[in-house]
N, C-alpha and C positions, 0 to 999 in steps of 0.2 A: 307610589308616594315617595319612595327613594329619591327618584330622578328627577322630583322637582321642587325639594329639597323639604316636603311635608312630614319627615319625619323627627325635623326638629324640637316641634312642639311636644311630639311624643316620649323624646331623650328621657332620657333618668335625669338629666340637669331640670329640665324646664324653664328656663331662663333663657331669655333673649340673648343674642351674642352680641359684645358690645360695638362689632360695626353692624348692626342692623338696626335701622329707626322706626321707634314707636309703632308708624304706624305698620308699617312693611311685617312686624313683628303679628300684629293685631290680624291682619290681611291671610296672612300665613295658616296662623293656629284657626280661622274661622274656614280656608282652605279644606284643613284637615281634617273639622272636626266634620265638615258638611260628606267628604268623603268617605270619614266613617258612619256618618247614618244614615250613608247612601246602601253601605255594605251591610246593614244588621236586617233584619226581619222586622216586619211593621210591626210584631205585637212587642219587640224589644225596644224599636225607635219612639214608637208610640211614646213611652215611657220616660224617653230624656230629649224629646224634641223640642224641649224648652233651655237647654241649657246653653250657653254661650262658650265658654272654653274646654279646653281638651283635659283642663285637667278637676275640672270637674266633672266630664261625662266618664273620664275613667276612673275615677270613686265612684261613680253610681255601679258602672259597668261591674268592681269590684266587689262592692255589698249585695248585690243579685247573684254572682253568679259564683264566687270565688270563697265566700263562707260553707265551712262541712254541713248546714242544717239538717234536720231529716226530711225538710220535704224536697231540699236536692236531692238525698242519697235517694229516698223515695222515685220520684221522676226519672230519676238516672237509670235504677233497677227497674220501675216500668219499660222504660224505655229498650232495653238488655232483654229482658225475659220476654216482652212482645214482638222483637226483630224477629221477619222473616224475611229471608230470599227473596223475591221474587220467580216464578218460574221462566226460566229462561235470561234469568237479569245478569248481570257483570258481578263473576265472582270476583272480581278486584275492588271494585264498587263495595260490594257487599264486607270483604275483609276491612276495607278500610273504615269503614259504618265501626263492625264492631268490635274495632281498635280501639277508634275514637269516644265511643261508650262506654270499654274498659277503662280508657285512661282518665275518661272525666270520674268515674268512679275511684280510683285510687287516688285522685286528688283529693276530694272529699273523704275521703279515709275508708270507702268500702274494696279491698283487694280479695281477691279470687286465686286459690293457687292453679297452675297449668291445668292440671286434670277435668278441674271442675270449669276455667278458660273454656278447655276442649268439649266437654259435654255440652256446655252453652251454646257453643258455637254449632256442634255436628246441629240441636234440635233447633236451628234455626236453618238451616238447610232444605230444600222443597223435596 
């Protein structure tokens, strides 16, 4: 998206740059947005594949996924206490899995001190 120049619309500005016209602007941001709901999961695209610009699929994107509720922190902790390994799978694979499960849960406000990190993680192990 870098490299062809889709990440404009995404800027913390969101404003057109004032040598670019109307329409090139318009062209761009629908570009990106189809980009991005190229890259989400049907049951998440499902959900904003009505919307027209970027800066509206990213407040949606925002209100679903980026508020502490309990039924995130819920899901999140499902998610954490039901990993398993697979037998014989990629323990780097697997680390990164439940990195990423940790840290979505410290977003929302559930953190874990190391010890109990570690116990989570050894009983997900095959």
């Amino acid at each position: 998206m870098c490299k062809k120049d889709m990440y404009l619309p995404l800027s913390g500005k969101k404003k057109k740059p004032t040598s670019m016209k109307d329409i090139e602007w318009d062209i761009l941001d629908r570009k990106a947005l189809g980009r991005i709901q190229l890259c989400l999961a049907v049951s998440v695209a499902f959900n904003i594949s009505k919307e027209i610009t970027n800066e509206v699929l990213m407040s949606i994107l925002e209100k679903i996924y980026e508020k502490p509720l309990a039924s995130n922190k819920v899901f999140h902790m499902k998610r954490l206490f039901n990993m398993k390994m697979s037998e014989g799978g990629s323990i780097v694979y697997h680390v990164n899995e439940f990195n990423t499960v940790t840290s979505q849960l410290i977003y929302v406000g559930v953190a874990f001190d190391d010890e109990v990190r570690a116990m989570l993680f050894l009983c997900s192990l095959p």
